[in-house]
C-alpha positions as CSV (number, residue, x, y, z in Angstrom):
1,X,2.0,-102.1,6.1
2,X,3.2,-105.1,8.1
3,X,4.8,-104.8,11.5
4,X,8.4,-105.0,10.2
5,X,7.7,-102.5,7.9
6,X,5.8,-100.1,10.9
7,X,8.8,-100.8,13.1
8,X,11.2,-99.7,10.8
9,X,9.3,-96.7,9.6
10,X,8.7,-95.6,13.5
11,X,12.5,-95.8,14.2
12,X,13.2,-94.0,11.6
13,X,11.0,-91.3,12.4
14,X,12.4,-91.3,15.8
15,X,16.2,-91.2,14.5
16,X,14.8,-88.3,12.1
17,X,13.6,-86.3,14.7
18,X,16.4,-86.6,17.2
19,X,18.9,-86.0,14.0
20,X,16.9,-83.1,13.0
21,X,17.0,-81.5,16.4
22,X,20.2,-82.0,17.6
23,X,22.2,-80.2,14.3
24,X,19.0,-77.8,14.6
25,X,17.9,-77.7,11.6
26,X,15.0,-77.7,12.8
27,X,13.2,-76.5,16.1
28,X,11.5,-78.6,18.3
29,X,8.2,-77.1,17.7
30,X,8.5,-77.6,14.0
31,X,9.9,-81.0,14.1
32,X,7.4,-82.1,16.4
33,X,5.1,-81.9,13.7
34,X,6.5,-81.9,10.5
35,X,8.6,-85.2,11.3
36,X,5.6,-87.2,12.2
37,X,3.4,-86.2,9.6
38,X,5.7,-87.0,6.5
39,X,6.4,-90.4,8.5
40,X,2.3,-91.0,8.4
41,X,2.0,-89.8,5.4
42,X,5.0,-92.5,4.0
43,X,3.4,-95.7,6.3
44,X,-0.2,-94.4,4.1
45,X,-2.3,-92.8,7.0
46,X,-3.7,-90.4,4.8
47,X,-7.4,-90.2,5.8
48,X,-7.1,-90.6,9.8
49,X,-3.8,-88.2,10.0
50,X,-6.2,-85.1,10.8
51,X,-8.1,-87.2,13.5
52,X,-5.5,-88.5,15.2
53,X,-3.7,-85.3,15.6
54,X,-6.7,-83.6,17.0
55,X,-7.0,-86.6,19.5
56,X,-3.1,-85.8,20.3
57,X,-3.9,-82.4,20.8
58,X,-7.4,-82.6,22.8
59,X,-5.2,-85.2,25.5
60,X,-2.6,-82.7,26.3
61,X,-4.8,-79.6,26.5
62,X,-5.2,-79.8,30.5
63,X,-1.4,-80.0,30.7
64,X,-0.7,-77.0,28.3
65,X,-3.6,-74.7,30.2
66,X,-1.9,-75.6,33.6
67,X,1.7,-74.0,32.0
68,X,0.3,-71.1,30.5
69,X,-1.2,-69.8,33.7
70,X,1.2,-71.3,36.1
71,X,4.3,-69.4,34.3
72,X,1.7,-66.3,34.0
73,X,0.9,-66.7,38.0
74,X,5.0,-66.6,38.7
75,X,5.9,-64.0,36.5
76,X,3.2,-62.1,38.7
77,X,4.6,-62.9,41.8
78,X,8.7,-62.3,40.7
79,X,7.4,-58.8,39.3
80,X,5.5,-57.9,42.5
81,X,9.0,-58.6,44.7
82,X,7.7,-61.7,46.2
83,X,11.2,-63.3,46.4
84,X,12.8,-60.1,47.5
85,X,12.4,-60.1,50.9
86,X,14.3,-63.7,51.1
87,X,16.8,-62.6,48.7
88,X,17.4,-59.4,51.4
89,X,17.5,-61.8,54.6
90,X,20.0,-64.3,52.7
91,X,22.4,-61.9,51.9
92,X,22.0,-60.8,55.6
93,X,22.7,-63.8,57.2
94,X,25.3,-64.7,54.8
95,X,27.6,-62.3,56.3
96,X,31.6,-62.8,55.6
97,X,31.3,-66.5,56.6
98,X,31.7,-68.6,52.8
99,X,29.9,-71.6,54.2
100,X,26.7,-69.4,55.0
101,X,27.4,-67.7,51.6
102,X,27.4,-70.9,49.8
103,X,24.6,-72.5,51.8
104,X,22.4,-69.0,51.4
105,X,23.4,-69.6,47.6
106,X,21.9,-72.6,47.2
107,X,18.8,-71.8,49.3
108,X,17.9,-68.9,47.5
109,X,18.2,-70.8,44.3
110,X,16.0,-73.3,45.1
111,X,13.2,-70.4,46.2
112,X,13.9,-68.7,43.1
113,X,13.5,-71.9,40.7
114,X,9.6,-72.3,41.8
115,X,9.3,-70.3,38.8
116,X,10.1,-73.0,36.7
117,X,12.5,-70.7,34.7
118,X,16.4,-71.4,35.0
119,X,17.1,-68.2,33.4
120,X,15.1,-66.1,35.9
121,X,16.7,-68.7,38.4
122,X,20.4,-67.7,37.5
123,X,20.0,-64.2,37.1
124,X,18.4,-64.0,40.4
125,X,21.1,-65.9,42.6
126,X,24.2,-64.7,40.7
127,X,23.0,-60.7,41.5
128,X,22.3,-61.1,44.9
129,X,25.5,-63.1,45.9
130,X,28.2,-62.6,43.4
131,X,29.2,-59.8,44.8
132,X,29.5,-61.5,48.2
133,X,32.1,-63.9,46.4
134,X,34.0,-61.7,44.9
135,X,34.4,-59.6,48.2
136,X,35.6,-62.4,50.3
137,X,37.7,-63.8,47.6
138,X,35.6,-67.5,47.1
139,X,35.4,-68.8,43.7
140,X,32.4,-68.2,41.7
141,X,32.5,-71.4,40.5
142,X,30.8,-72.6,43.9
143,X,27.9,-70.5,43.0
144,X,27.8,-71.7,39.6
145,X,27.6,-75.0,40.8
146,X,25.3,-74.9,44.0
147,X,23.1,-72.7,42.0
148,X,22.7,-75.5,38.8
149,X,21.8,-78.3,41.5
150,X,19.4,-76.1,42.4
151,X,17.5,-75.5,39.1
152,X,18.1,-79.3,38.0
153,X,16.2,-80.6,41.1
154,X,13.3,-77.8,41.1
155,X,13.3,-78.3,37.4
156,X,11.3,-81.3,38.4
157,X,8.4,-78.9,39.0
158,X,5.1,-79.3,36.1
159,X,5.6,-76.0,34.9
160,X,9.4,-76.6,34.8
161,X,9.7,-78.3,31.7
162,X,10.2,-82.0,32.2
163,X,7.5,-83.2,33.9
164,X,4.9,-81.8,31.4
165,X,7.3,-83.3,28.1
166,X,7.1,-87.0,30.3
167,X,3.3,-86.6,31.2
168,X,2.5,-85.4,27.7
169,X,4.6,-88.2,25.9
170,X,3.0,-91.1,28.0
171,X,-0.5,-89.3,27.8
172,X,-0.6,-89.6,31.8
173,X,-1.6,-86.5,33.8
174,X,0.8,-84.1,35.4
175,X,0.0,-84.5,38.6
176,X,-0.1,-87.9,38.8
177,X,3.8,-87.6,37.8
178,X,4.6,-84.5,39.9
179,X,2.8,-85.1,43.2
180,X,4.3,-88.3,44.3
181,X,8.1,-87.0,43.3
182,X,7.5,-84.7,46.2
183,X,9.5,-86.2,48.7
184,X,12.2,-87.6,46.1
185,X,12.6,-83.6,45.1
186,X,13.1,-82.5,49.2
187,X,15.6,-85.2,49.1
188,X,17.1,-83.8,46.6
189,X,16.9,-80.3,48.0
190,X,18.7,-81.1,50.7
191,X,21.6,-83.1,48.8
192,X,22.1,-79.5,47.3
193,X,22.3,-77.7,50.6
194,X,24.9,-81.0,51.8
195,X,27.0,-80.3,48.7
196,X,26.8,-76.2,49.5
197,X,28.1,-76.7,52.8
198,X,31.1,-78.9,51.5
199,X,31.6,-76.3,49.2
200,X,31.0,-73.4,51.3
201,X,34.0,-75.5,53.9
202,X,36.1,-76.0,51.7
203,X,36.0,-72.7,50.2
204,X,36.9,-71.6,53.7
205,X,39.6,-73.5,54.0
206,X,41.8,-72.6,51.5
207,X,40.8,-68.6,52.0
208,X,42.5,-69.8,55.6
209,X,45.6,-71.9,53.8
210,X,46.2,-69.1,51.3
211,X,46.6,-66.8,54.0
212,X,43.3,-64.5,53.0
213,X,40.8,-65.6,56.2
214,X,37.7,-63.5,56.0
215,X,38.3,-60.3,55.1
216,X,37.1,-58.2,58.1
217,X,33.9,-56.4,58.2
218,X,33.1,-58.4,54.6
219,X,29.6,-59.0,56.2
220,X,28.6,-55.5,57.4
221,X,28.1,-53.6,53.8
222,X,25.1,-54.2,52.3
223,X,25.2,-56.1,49.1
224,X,22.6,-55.2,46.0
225,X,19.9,-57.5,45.8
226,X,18.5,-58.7,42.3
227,X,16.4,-55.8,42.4
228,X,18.5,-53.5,42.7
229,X,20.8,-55.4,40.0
230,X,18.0,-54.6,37.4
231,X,17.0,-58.7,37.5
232,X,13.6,-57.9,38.7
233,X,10.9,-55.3,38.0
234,X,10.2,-52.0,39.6
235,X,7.4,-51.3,41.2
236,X,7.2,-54.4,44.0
237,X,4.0,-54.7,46.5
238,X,4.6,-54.0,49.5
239,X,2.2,-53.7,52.7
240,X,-1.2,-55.6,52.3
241,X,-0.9,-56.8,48.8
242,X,2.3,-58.5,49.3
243,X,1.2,-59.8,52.7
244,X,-1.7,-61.0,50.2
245,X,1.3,-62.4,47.3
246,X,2.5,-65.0,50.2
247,X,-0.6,-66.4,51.6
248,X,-2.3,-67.1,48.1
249,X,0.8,-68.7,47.2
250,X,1.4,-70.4,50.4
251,X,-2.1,-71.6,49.9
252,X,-2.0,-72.0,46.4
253,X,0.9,-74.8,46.6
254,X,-0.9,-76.5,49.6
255,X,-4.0,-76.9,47.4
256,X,-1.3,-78.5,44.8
257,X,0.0,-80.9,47.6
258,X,-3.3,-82.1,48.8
259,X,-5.1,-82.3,45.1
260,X,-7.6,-80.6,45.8
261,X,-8.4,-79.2,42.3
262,X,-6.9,-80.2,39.1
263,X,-3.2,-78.4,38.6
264,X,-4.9,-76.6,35.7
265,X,-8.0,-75.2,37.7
266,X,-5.4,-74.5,40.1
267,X,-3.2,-72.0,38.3
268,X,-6.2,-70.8,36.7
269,X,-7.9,-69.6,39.2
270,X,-4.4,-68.3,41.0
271,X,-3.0,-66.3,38.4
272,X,-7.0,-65.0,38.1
273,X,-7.0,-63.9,41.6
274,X,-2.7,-63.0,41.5
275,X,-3.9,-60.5,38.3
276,X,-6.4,-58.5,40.0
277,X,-4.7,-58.2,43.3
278,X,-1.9,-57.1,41.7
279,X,-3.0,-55.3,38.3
280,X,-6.1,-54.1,39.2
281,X,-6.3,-51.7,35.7
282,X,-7.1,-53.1,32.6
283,X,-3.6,-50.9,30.7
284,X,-1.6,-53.1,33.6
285,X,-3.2,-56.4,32.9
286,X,-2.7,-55.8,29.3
287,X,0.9,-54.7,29.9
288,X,2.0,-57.7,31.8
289,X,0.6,-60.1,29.5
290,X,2.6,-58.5,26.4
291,X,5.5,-58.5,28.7
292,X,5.4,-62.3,29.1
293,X,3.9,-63.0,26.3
294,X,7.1,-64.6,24.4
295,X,7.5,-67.5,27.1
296,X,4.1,-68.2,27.4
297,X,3.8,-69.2,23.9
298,X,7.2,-70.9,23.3
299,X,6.1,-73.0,26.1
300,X,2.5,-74.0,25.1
301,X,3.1,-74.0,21.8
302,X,6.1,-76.5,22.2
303,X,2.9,-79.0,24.2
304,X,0.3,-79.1,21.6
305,X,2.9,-79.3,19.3
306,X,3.8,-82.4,21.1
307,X,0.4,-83.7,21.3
308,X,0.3,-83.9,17.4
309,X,3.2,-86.1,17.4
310,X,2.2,-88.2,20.5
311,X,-1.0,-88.6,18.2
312,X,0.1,-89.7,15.3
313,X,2.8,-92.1,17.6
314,X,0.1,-93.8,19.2
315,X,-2.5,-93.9,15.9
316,X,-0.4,-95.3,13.4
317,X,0.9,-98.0,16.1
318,X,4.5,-96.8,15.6
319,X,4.6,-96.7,19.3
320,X,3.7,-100.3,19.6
321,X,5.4,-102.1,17.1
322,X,8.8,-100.1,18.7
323,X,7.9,-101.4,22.0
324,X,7.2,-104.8,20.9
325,X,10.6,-104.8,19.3
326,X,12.1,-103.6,22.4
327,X,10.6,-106.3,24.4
328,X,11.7,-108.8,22.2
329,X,15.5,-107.4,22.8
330,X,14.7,-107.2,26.9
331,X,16.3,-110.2,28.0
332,X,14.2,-112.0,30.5
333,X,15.9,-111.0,33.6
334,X,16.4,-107.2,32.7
335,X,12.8,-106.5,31.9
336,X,11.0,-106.5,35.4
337,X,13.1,-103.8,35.9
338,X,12.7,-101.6,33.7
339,X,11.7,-98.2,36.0
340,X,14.8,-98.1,37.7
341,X,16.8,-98.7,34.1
342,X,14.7,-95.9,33.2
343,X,16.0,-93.4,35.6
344,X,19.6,-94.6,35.5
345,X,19.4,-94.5,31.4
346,X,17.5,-90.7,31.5
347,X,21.5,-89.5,33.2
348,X,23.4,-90.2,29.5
349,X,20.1,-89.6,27.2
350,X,19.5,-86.4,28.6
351,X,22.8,-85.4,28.3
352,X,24.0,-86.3,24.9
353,X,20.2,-85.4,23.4
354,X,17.3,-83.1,24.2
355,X,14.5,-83.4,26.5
356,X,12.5,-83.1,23.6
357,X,14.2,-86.0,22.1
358,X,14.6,-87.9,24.8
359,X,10.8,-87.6,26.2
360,X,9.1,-87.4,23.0
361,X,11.3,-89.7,21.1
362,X,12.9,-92.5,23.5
363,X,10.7,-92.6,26.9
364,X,7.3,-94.0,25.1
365,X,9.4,-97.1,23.6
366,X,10.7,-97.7,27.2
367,X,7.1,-97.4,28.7
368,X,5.4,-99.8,25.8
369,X,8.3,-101.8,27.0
370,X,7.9,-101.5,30.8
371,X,4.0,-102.2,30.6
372,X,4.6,-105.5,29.0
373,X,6.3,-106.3,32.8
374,X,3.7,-104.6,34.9
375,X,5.8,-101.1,35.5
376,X,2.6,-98.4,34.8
377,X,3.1,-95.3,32.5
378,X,3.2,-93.3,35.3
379,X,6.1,-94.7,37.4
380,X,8.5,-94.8,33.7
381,X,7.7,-91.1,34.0
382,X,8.8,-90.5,37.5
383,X,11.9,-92.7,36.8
384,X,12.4,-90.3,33.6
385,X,12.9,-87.0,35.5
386,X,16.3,-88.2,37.7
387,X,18.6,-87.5,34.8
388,X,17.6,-83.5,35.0
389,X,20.5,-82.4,37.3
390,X,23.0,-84.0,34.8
391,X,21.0,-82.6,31.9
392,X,21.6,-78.7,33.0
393,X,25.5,-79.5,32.1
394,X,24.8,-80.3,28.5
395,X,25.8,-78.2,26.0
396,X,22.3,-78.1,24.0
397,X,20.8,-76.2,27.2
398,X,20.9,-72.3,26.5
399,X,20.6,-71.3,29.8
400,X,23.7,-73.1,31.0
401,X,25.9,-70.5,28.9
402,X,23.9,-67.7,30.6
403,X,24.5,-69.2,33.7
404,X,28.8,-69.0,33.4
405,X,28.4,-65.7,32.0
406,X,27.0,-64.4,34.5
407,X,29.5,-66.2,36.8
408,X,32.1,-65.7,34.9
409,X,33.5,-68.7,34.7
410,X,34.3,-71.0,31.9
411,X,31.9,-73.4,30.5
412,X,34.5,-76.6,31.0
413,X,35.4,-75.5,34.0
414,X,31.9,-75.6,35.1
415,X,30.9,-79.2,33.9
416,X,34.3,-80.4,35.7
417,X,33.3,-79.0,39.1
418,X,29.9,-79.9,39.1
419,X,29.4,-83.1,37.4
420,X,30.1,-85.4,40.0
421,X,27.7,-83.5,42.2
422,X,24.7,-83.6,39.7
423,X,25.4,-87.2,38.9
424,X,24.8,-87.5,43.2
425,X,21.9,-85.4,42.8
426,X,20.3,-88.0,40.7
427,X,21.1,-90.9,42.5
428,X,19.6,-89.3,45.7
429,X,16.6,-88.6,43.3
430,X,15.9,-92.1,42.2
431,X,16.8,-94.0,45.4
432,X,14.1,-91.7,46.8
433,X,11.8,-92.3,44.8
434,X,12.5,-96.2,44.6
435,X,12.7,-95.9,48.6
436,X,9.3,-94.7,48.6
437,X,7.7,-96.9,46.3
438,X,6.7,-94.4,43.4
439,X,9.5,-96.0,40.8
440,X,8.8,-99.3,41.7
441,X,11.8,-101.6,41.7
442,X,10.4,-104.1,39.3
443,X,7.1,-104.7,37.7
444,X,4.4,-107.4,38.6
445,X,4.3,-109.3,35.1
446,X,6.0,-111.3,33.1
447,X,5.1,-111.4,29.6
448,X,3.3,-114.3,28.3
C-alpha cells in the first residue's frame, strides 16, 4: 500500500476507535484490539499481525507489572488504616473554622489519591468531612471541588492512570515520564491548597454576611472518620505493624524518587513485603487478592491490551505516515514547539474524548510530529498529562458522578464552580514543568 493509502487507512482507524469508544459501543479494552487488527488486516498485514502484537505486548509488560502490584501494595495499606490516622488529625484541626475545613479537605484528598484510585479518593474525603460542612452550614460544593483538584493533580501518579496510557502509547518508560513531573505535581499541590483557602475564605464570609458565623462549639464533636463511615475496612493495624505500614512506604516512595530500582521491582518487592506483614496466613492472602481482584485486572488488562494496538501502530507504519502528514500541516513556525502545544491541546482533548482515545489514538501523531523538531518522546508525554485536572469534569469519567453523589450536589453545578480552577491547575502544571526544563519550550531541529 502506498503512503496515501497507509495515511488514510491509519486515520481512519484512529477516527474508528475514538467513534467506537466514545458512543461505547465498544470498551476500551476491546476496541483496543479489535480496531487495530481489522485495520491491519484491510492495509494486508496478514503474516506479521501476530508478531507485531506480541512485540506491542512484550514493550509494555514492565509498565503493566508495576500497576498490578502498585494498586495491590495500596489496597494493602488503605485496608490496614494507613490513612486513618491523618484522616483523624484533619478532622481535629479542622475544627468550626471553614477555611481549615476546606484546606484539611484538600489535604486529605491529596494523601488519599496516592492510591491512584479517584473513587477510593472521593469516598474517603467526602466521609470524613461532609459532615463538618453540613454542620457549619458551608456548601458542599467546596468539597466537591477542592477534593477533584486533588485527584486530577495526584492522578499524575504511574499507577494513576495517565502516565502509564502516555508511557505505553509512546513506548517510553514510566518513570522516565513520572519522575521528572515531580516538582510540576507539588506545584500543583499547592495550587490546590491556594484555591482551598479562597474557598475555605470565602465560604466564611458569607456564613458571616448571612448572619450564620460559626456555629458555636461546631468543632468540639467528634466527626466519623471514613472508617467509621464504612469507606474503609475493618480490621486496621495498629501498634508495630502499622508503625511498620509507614516506614516501608515512607521508604518505598523515597526509593521511587531516587530510582533506585525499576518502578516495577519496586512495587514488587513492596506489595511482597506489605502482604506478609500484613497477611501473614495464606486464607488472608488469598482473601485480599479476590477482594481486589476486579481492579487489578481492569487495569492491566486495559495495558497489554494497549500494547497490541501500540504494536500494530508502529508495525504497519500507520504511526508514521500520520505523523509525516502532520508535519507537513505544522507550519514552520508552530512546529519547534510542539511540547508546550501538547500540553495546552491535552485541556480540550481530554475533555471532549477519553484518555484512552486521546493517549492511544491522538498523542503518538503529535510525538512523530514533535521528533521531526527535536522535542523527545518523553517530554510530548510530560506535556500530555497537564490536561488531567480539566479531564475529571468530563462527563465520560464515571467517577465524577460518584463524586456529586456523594456530595450531593448537581453534576452542572459542579463543572461551573470548578472549571476555572482546574483549567488554573493545569496551567500551574505546564509552566512548571516548562519552568523546569522537563517540557522543553521548543525542540532543537528543524526538519530538513
Amino acid at each position: 500500500m502506498d503512503a496515501a493509502g497507509l495515511t488514510l487507512l491509519a486515520y481512519g482507524m484512529v477516527v474508528t476507535f475514538m467513534a467506537l469508544i466514545m458512543t461505547r459501543r465498544l470498551s476500551p479494552l476491546t476496541a483496543l484490539v479489535l480496531v487495530p487488527v481489522a485495520f491491519a488486516l484491510a492495509a494486508g498485514f496478514r503474516a506479521e499481525l501476530g508478531p507485531m502484537m506480541l512485540e506491542g505486548i512484550g514493550k509494555l509488560a514492565p509498565t503493566g507489572v508495576m500497576l498490578l502490584f502498585a494498586i495491590l501494595y495500596f489496597a494493602i495499606m488503605i485496608d490496614a488504616g494507613l490513612f486513618e490516622p491523618f484522616v483523624a488529625r484533619v478532622v481535629r484541626l479542622a475544627g468550626g473554622d471553614p477555611v481549615r475545613v476546606a484546606v484539611g479537605s484538600a489535604a486529605l484528598a491529596l494523601l488519599v489519591s496516592l492510591d491512584g484510585d479517584g473513587s477510593t479518593t472521593y469516598m474517603i474525603t467526602t466521609a470524613a468531612m461532609l459532615p463538618l460542612y453540613r454542620r457549619l452550614g458551608m456548601r458542599p460544593l467546596v468539597l466537591a471541588c477542592v477534593t477533584m483538584l486533588a485527584s486530577g493533580v495526584m492522578n499524575l501518579l504511574p499507577w494513576g492512570g495517565p502516565t502509564a496510557r502516555a508511557a505505553s502509547a509512546l513506548g517510553v518508560p514510566v518513570d522516565a515520564v513520572f519522575v521528572p513531573m515531580i516538582p510540576a505535581m507539588a506545584a500543583g499541590a499547592v495550587w490546590v491548597l491556594v484555591v482551598a483557602w479562597r474557598l475555605g475564605v470565602a465560604e466564611r464570609r458569607r456564613l458571616v454576611d448571612e448572619g450564620e458565623g460559626t456555629p458555636e462549639g461546631a468543632g468540639d464533636e467528634p466527626v466519623a472518620s471514613s472508617a467509621q463511615e464504612g469507606c474503609a475496612a475493618d480490621g486496621f493495624a495498629v501498634g508495630w505493624r502499622a508503625a511498620a505500614n509507614v516506614a516501608l512506604t515512607a521508604l518505598l516512595l523515597a526509593a521511587l524518587v531516587a530510582a533506585v530500582l525499576p518502578l516495577p521491582v519496586l512495587f514488587l518487592l513492596g506489595f511482597a513485603v506489605a502482604m506478609v506483614l500484613n497477611h501473614p496466613s495464606l486464607p488472608a492472602q488469598k482473601a485480599l487478592l479476590q477482594r481486589h481482584a476486579g481492579n487489578v485486572l481492569a487495569v492491566v488488562g486495559l495495558i497489554f491490551a494497549a500494547g497490541a494496538f501500540v504494536g500494530i501502530l508502529s508495525g504497519t507504519k500507520m504511526v508514521d505516515a500520520m505523523a509525516n502528514s502532520v508535519v507537513a500541516l505544522v507550519p514552520p513556525a508552530l512546529g519547534p514547539y510542539l511540547a508546550p502545544v501538547t500540553g495546552l491541546l491535552s485541556v480540550p482533548f481530554t475533555f471532549f474524548i477519553s484518555n484512552d482515545a486521546f493517549y492511544f489514538g491522538v498523542l503518538p501523531v503529535l510525538a512523530k510530529a514533535g521528533a521531526a523538531y527535536g522535542v523527545t518522546a518523553e517530554a510530548m508525554a510530560r506535556a500530555s498529562l497537564v490536561g488531567q485536572p480539566v479531564h475529571l469534569l468530563s462527563p465520560l469519567v464515571p467517577s465524577t458522578f460518584l463524586l456529586v453523589g456523594l456530595a450531593g450536589v448537581e453534576f452542572d453545578a459542579h463543572q461551573r464552580k470548578t472549571l476555572g480552577w482546574a483549567l488554573g491547575a493545569a496551567l500551574v502544571l505546564l509552566l512548571m514543568a516548562l519552568l523546569v526544563g522537563v517540557v522543553p519550550w521548543r525542540g532543537t531541529l528543524t526538519p530538513g
